[in-house]
C-alpha positions as CSV (number, residue, x, y, z in Angstrom):
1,X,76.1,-17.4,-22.9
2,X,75.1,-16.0,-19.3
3,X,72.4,-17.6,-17.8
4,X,70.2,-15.4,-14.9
5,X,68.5,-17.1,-12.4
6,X,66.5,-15.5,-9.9
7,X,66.3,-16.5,-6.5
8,X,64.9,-15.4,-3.1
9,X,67.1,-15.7,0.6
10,X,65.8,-16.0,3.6
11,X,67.0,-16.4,7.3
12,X,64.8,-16.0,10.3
13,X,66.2,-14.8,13.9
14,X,69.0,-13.3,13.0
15,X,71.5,-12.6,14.2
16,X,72.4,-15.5,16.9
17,X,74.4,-13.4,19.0
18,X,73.7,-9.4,19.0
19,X,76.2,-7.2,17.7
20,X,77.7,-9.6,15.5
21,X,77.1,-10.1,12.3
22,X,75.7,-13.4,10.8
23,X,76.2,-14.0,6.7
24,X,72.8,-14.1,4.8
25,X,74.5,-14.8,1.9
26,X,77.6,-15.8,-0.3
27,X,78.1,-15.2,-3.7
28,X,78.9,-18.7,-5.2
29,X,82.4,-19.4,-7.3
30,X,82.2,-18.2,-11.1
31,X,79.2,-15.9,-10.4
32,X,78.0,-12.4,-10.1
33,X,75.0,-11.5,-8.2
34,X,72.4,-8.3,-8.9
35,X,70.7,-7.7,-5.2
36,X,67.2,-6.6,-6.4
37,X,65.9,-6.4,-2.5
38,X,66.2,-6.9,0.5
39,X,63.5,-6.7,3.7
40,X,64.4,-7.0,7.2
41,X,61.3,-7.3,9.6
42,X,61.3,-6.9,13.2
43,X,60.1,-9.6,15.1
44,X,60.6,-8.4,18.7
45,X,57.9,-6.7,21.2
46,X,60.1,-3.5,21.0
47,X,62.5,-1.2,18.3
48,X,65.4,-2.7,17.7
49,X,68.6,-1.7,15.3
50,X,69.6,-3.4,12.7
51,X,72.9,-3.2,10.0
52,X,73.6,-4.4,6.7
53,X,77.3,-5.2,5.8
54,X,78.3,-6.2,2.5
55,X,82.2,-7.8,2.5
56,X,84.2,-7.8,-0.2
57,X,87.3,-9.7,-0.8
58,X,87.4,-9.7,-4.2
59,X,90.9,-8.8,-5.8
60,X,90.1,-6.4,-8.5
61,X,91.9,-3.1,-10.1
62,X,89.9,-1.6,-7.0
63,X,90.1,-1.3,-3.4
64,X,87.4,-3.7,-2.2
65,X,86.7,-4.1,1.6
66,X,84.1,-4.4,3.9
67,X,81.4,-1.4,4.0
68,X,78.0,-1.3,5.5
69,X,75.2,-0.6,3.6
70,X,72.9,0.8,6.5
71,X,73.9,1.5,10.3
72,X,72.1,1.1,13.3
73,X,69.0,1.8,11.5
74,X,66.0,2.0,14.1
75,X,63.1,-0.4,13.0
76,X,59.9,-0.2,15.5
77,X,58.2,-3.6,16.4
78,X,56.7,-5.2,14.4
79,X,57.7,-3.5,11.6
80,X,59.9,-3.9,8.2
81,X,62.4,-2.1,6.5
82,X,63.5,-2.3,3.1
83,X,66.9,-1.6,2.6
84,X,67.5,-1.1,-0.9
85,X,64.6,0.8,-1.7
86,X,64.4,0.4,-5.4
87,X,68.5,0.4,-5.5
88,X,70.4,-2.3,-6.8
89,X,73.5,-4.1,-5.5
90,X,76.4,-5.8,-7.1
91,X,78.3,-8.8,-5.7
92,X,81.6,-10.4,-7.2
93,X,82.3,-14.3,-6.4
94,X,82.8,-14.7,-2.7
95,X,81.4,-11.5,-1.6
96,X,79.3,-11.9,1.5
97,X,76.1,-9.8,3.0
98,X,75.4,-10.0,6.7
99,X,73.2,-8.7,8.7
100,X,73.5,-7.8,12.5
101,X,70.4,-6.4,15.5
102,X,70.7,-5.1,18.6
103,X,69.1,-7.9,20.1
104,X,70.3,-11.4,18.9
105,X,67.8,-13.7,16.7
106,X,65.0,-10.7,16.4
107,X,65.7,-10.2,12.5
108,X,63.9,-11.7,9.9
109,X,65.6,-11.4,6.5
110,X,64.7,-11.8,2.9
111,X,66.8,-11.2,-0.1
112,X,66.0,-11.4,-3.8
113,X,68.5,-11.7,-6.4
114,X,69.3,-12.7,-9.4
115,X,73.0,-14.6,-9.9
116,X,74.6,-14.5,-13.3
117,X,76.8,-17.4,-14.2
């Protein structure tokens, strides 16, 4: 029987170097993952722009490769987006979600899920 665990994920400064992005989180071996939310807060004195990038490299009947979930979205200082907005997001085994900023360690993020094993 599936067991369902939630859990929360959390990183703050991200990313170390801007414009590249930095994994928030893996999906484990033998597990699928429901993304219930996730919040990314501004913590420099000005805007800055952050992406979401899920990456997928799971082999499947499907093509499966890396798309972004939000671009260059503008987030004023000081202030936090939530990305999902009441969506949901699925994750095979080793699928990853990064995050990336304009400005390097200026993101805090936090991600709730709930992994099904």
């Amino acid at each position: 029987m599936a067991t369902n665990t939630f859990k929360i994920k959390s990183n703050d400064a991200m990313p170390a170097s801007a414009s590249t992005f930095d994994t928030l989180y893996t999906v484990p071996s033998s597990t699928t993952t429901v993304v219930l939310g996730l919040i990314l807060c501004n913590v420099h004195s000005t805007s800055v722009t952050a992406s979401v990038k899920m990456s997928s490299n799971t082999v499947d009947t499907e093509t499966n490769v890396d798309t972004l979930v939000c671009k260059d979205v503008s987030i004023p200082q000081g202030s936090s987006l939530e990305v999902l907005n009441g969506s949901k997001l699925v994750l095979q085994t080793t699928d990853l979600l990064k995050i990336d900023c304009s400005v390097s360690a200026k993101i805090d993020a936090t991600l709730s899920i709930m992994e099904i094993t």
